[in-house]
N, C-alpha and C positions, 0 to 999 in steps of 0.2 A: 637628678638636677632639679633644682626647683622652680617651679613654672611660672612666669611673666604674668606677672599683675593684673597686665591686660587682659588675662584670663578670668576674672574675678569681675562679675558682674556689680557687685557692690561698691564695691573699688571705683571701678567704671562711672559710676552716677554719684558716685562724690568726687570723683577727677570733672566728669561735666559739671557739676554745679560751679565751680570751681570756675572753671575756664572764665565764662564769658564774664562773670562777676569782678574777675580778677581783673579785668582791662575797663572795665566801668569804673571801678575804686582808683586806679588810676588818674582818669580821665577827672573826679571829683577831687583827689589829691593835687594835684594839678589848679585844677580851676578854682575852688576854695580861697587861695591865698591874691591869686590873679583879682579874683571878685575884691579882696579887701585892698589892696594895692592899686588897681588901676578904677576900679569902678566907684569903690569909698574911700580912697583915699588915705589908706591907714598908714600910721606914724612906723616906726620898726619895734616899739615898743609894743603896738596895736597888736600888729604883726605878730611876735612872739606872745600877746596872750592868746590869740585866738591858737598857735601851732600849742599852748600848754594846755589849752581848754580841751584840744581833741585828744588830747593823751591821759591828762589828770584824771576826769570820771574812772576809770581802767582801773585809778586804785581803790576805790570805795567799793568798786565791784568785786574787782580779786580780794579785798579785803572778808567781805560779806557775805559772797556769793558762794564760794568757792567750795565748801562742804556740799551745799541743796547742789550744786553743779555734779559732785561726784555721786550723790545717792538718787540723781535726778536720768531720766533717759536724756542721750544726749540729740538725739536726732528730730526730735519734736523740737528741743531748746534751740538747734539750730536752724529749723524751720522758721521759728519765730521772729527771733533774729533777722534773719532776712529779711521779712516782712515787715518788721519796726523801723529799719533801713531804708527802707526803697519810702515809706509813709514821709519820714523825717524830709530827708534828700526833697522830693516833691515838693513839700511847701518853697524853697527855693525860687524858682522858676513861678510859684506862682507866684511869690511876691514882687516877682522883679518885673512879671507882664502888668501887675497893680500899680504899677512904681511905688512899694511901702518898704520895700527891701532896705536892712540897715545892718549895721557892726552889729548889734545887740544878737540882731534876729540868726547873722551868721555863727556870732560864737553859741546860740546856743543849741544850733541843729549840730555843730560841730562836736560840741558837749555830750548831746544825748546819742550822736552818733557814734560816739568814741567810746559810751559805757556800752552800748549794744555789742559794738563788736568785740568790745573786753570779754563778754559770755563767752561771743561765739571762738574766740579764739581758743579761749581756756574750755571751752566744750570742744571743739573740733580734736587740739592737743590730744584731751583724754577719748576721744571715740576711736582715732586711728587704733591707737593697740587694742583695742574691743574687734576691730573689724578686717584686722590681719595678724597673720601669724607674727609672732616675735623675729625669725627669721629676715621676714620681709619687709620691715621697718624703714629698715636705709631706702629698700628700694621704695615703698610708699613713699616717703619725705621725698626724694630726689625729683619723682614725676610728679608731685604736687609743688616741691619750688620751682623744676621746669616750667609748668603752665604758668606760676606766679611771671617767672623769668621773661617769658613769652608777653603776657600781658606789659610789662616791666617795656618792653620793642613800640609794642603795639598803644596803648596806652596812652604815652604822653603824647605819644606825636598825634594819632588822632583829635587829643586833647586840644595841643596849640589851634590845629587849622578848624575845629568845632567852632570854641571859643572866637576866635576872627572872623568865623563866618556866620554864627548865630546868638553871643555871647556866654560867658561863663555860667550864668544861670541856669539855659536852657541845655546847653550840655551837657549840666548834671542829672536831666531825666533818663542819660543813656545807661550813667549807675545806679538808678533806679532800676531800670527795666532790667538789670543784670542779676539784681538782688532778689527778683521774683523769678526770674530763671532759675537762679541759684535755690529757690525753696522749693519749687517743682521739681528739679531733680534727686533733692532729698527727701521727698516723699516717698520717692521711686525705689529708696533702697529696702530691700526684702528682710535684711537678717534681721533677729531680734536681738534684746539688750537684757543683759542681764543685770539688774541694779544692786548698789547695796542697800543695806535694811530702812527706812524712813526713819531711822532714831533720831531723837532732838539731841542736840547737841549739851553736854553737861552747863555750859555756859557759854553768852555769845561768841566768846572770842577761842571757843575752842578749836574751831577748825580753823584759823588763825594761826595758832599757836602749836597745830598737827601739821600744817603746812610748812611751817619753818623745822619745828621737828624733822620732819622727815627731809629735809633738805640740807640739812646741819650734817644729819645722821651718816649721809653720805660723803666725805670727802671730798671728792671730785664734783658729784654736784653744787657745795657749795664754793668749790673754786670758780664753778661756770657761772654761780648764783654772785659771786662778787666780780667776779669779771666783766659780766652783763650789765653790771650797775654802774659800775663805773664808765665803762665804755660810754654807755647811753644817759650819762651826763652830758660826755662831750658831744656825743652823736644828736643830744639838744639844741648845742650850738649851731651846726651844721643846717638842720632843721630850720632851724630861726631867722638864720639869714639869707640860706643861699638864695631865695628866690631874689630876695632884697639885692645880693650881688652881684647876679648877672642883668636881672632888669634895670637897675639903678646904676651901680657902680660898673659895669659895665658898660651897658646902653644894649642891651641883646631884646631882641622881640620878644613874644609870647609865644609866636612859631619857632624860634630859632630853638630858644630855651626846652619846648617841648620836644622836639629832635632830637637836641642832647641829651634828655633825661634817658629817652628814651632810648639809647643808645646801653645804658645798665640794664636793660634787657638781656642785650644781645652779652654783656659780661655776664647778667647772673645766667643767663642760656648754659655755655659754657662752665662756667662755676658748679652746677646743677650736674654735667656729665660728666668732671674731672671727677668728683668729690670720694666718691669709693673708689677709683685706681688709686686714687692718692693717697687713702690708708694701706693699702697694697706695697705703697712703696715708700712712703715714711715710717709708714707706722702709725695708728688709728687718733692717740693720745698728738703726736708730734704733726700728724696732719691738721690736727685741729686748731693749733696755737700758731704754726707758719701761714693759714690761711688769713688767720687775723691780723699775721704780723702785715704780709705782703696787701692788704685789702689798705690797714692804716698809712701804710707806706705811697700808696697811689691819693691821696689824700691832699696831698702836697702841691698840687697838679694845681688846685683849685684857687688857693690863691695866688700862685704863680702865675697864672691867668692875666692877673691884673698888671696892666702895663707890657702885656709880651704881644703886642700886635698883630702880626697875621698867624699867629702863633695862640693868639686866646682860644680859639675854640678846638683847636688841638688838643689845647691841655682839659679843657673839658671834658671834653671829647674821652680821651686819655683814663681820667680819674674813672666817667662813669663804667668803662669797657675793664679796666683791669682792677678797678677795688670792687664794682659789684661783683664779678666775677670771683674771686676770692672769699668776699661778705657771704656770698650766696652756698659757698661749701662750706662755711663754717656755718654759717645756720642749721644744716642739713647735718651735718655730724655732731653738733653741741644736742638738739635735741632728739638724738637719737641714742647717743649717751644717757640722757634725763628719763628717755620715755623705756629705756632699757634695765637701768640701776632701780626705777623704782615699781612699786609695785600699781597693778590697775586701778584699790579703792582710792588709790590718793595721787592721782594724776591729774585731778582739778585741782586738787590744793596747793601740792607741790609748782602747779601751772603757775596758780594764781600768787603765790610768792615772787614767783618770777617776774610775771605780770607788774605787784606793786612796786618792789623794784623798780624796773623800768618804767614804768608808771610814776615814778618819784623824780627817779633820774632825769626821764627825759624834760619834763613840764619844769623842772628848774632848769636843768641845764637851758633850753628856752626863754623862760624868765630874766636871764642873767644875762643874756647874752643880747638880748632885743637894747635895755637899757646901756651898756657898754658896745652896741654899736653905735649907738647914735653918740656916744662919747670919742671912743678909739677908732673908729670906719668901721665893716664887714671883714675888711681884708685882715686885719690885725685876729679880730674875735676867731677869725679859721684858724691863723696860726696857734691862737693861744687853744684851740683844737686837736689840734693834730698835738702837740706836745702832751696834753691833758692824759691825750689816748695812749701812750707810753702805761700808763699803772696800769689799766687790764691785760696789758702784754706779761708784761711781769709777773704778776699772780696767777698766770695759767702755765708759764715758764717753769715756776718753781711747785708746783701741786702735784701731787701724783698723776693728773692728767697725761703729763709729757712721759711719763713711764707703759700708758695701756697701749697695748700693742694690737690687739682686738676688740671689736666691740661686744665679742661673746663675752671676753675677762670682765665685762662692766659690773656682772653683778655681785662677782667674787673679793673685787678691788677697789668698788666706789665706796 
């Protein structure tokens, strides 16, 4: 039988760096849009550049970065990271006890903190299979989207009652201090790293173009890889407005809102523990595509909201408990499939494709969607949302995906 994670000391100090950072990023998530909305008073167009500015950096990095990421140690890079993070975050809070705080100054800590953690994402991705067995993948992923999950509960709703009682800026110091938490426990970890060779790449865009290679190569990877894209087009829209939806078109507080969010904790919680019985009894491929289906299906909720009375925060309520929930086991099985089908030199690269992708996806979808609400409302831009998100259901429907039945078959069948 093979032995709980928990056993695995290294494991363990990348599960803690993890923890508390993960309900800080929150808590900043959270506050970020609040600060441009109620404190500067940002338009919904404002609004949706500052939600594309924290995504967009993510492509020039996964673009650029992503080979030095795989020939690079990755534990130092995520050290660092942390620490760029928490620096960034901090000027925040000081500008706003200067009173010089402004739009500019928010989109562009947003900016430099969105390529930051564009690294640490695509370095994190490729460290896990460096630092456990192939075996133990699923269960990695599960107890690191658990803690996400967790944070997910705990997170907004600290957020709201922070914010109301010390305001959004100064709040943001708590994800600061999460981020230096986070690099202190990554110190901590003992194993070493095996890298690949320091060779220069034949030309810039070679690990570029090694990246999509290897992700073509595979079949079912590139079914995830157009799935994801599409998906998080619409999942831009969603982004862009909802705060704009419940604070505005609604009239919901900054406490009520943070409640609710946080209430997809407690779905992706669960989402996190179904996720392997459920390849057990769909089937590894078929668990993957009904989690998506039923996560876009609770989507619905959101703007039905509008206009349903003592019934609005029900459905919010509703969306966030049973599509994060869903959302959160298909995350966990898509890249476990990815980090399984391919090989270790090229799990930045392959990452980082992914990355620009949704890196592209989401900052338009974004884009698109800030300027068409203030045309259509909020409430329309969801619908034209949830319909959108119909094509990635479909192309993961029809891909070999829906045929794997184990995640071992991934490397025989992707």
């Amino acid at each position: 039988m093979t032995q709980s994670l928990w056993t695995h000391a290294d494991f363990r100090r990348l599960w803690a760096a993890q923890a508390v950072s993960a309900v800080g990023s929150r808590i900043t998530r959270t506050a970020v849009p609040i600060i441009a909305i109620s404190s500067l008073g940002a338009s919904a167009t404002m609004v949706s550049v500052l939600s594309a500015m924290t995504m967009a950096p993510g492509v020039v990095i996964a673009l650029f970065a992503s080979g030095a990421i795989d020939r690079a140690r990755k534990r130092p890079l995520l050290i660092a990271m942390d620490i760029v993070r928490a620096g960034l975050l901090l000027t925040l809070p000081v500008a706003a006890v200067a009173g010089v705080l402004t739009m500019t100054h928010l989109i562009v800590v947003a900016a430099l903190t969105g390529a930051a953690t564009a690294v640490f994402v695509i370095a994190k991705s490729a460290y896990l299979p460096r630092l456990v067995a192939v075996d133990a993948l699923v269960e990695g992923n599960t107890k690191l989207q658990t803690t996400e999950a967790v944070a997910e509960v705990a997170g907004p709703s600290i957020a709201g009652f922070l914010i109301q009682a010390v305001t959004a800026p100064v709040a943001i110091v708590v994800d600061a201090l999460g981020f230096l938490w986070s690099a202190w426990w990554l110190k901590r970890i003992e194993a070493g790293e095996e890298t690949a060779p320091p060779a220069t790449p034949e030309h810039p865009l070679a690990d570029i173009v090694e990246g999509w290679r290897v992700c073509r190569a595979r079949p079912v990877v590139l079914a995830l890889l157009a799935a994801e894209g599409t998906f998080g087009l619409f999942a831009g829209f969603f982004a862009a407005v909802y705060m704009l939806f419940t604070l505005r078109t609604l009239g919901l507080d900054e406490a009520t809102v943070g409640l609710i969010i946080g209430v997809g904790g407690i779905g992706a919680l669960w989402g996190a523990l179904v996720a392997a019985p459920l390849t057990r009894w769909l089937g590894y491929g078929r668990a993957v595509v009904i989690c998506l289906a039923l996560s876009m299906a609770a989507n619905v909720l959101v703007p039905m909201a509008e206009g349903a009375g003592q019934l609005t925060i029900a459905f919010l309520v509703g969306q966030q408990l049973i599509g994060d929930g869903f959302l959160s086991a298909f995350m966990i099985l898509s890249v476990s499939v990815r980090q399984t089908a391919l090989d270790h030199d090229v799990q930045a690269r392959a990452g980082a494709t992914f990355q620009v992708v949704g890196g592209l996806s989401l900052p338009i979808g974004a884009l698109i969607a800030g300027p068409l609400a203030d045309v259509v409302g909020t409430g329309t831009v969801l619908w034209i949302a949830i319909g959108g998100a119909l094509i990635p259901l479909a192309i993961l429907s029809f891909s070999p995906l829906w045929r794997l039945q184990k995640l071992a078959d991934t490397r025989v069948s992707a």
